[in-house]
C-alpha positions in Angstrom: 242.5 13.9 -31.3 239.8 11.2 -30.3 236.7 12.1 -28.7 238.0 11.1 -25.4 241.0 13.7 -25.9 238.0 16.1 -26.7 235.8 15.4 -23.6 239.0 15.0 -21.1 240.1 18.5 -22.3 236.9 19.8 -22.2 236.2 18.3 -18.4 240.1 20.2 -17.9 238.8 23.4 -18.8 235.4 23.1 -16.9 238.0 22.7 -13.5 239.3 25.4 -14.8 236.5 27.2 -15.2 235.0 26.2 -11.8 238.0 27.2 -10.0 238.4 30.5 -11.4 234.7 31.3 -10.2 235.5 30.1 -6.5 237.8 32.2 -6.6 235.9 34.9 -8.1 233.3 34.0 -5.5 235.7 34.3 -2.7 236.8 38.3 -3.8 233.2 39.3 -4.3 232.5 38.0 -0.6 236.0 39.9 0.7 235.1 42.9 -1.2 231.7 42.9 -0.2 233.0 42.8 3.3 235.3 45.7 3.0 232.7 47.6 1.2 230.3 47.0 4.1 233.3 47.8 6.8 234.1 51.1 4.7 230.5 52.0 4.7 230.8 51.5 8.6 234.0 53.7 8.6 232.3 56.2 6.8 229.0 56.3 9.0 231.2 57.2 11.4 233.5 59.4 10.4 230.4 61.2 9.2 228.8 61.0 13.0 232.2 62.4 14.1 232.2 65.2 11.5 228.9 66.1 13.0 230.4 65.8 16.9 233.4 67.9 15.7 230.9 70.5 14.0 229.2 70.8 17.4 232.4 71.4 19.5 233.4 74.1 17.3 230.1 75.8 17.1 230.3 75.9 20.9 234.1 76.7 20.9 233.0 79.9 18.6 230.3 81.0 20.9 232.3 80.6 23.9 235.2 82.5 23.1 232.9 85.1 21.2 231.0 85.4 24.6 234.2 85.3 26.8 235.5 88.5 24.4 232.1 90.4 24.4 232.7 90.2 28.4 236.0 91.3 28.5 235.3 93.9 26.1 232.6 95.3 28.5 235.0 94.6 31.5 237.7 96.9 29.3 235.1 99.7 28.9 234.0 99.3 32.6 237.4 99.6 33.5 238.9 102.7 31.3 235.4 104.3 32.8 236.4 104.2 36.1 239.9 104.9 35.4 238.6 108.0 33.7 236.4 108.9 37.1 239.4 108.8 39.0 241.6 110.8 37.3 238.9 113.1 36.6 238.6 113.2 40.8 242.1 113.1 41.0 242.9 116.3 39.2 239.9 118.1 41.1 242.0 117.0 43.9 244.6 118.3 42.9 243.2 121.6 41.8 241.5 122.0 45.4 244.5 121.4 47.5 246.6 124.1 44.9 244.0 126.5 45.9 243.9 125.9 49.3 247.5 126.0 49.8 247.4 129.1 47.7 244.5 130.7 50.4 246.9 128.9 53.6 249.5 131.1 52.1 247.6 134.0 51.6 246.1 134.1 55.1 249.6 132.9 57.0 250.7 136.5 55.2 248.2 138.6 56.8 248.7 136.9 59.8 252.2 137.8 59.8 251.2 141.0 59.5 248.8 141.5 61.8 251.3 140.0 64.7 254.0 142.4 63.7 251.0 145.3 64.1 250.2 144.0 67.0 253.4 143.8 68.7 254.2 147.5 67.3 251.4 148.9 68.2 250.4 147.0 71.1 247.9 144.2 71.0 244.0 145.5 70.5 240.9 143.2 71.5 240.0 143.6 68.0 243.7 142.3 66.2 243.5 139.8 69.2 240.5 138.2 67.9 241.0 139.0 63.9 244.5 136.8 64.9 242.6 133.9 66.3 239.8 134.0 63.3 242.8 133.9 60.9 244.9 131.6 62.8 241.2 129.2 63.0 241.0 129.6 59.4 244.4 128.5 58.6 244.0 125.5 60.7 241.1 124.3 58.9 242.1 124.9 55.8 245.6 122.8 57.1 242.9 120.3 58.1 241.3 119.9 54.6 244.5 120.0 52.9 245.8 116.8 54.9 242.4 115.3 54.4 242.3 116.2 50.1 246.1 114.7 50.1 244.5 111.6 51.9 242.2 111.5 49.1 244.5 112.1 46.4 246.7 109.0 47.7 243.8 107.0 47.4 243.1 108.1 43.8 246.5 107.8 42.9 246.3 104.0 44.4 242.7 103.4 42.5 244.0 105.0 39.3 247.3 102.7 39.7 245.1 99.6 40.5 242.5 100.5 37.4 245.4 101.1 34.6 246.8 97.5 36.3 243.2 95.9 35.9 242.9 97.2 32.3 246.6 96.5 31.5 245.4 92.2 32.5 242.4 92.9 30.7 243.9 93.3 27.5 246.1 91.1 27.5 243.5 88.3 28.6 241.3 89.6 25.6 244.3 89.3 23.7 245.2 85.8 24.6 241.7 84.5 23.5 241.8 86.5 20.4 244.6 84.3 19.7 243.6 81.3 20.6 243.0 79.2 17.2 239.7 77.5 16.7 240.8 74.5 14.8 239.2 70.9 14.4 241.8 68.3 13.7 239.7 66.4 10.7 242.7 63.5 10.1 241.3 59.9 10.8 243.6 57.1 10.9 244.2 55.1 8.1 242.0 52.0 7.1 243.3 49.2 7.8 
């Protein structure tokens, strides 16, 4: 091979040579571009990480606020609940004993009437039959007005075990309520 065959091959492979590092050229710039887009990406997916971080943190406090709340409503409630039934069974107690004592006294006034209308009617029965027949009546009187009472206890107490039954379950609801973050980014394109 002559010396132009030598310089024409060598000219060939300089083409060659030159068109390989174009090409080259031209990747380095399109990598260099995605490099610089995925460092963009990443900025912020970092910067959303951070966003994301924040909303939990707040997420947390709220719903650990919202159940320190309802845990003091619950312990409010089941207080008052207690109150009332301890009322209510007083109640209870006091109108047993009164009916016992309306009983008691709407015996001796029998009693006395059938003395009375034996042995004739004496100032002194007359007005021990009015004192007992007074008595009885105000003792009636109480008795109606401790059954008022006790109906409204027994509404309170029904309303209270219906406040704490919603209690719970709200406390329950936000006890179950995941915290979660959803950390999937789309794809790069």
């Amino acid at each position: 091979m002559g010396l132009v065959g030598r310089l024409h091959e060598a000219f060939m492979q300089c083409q060659d040579l030159k068109t390989e590092k174009a090409q080259m050229d031209r990747k380095i710039n399109q990598l260099s571009e995605e490099n610089g887009e995925l460092s963009f990406k990443l900025r912020e997916i970092a910067s959303n990480m951070v966003q994301l971080q924040r909303a939990l943190n707040e997420l947390s406090e709220e719903r650990n606020s919202a159940m320190a709340q309802s845990q003091e409503k619950q312990q409010q409630l089941e207080k008052e609940l207690h109150a009332a039934l301890q009322d209510k069974k007083c109640s209870e107690e006091k109108i047993e004993i009164l009916q016992g004592k309306i009983s008691m006294l709407e015996d001796q006034l029998a009693k006395l009437e059938e003395c009375s209308t034996q042995k004739g009617e004496v100032m002194g029965d007359i007005l021990k039959l009015e004192e007992l027949k007074q008595e009885v009546s105000s003792l009636t009187a109480k008795g109606v007005q401790l059954e008022e009472k006790k109906q409204q206890l027994d509404s309170l107490v029904s309303s209270l075990q219906n406040s704490l039954s919603e209690s719970h379950g709200a406390r329950e609801r936000v006890k179950s309520v995941p915290i979660r973050v959803d950390t999937t980014f789309p794809a790069a394109r």
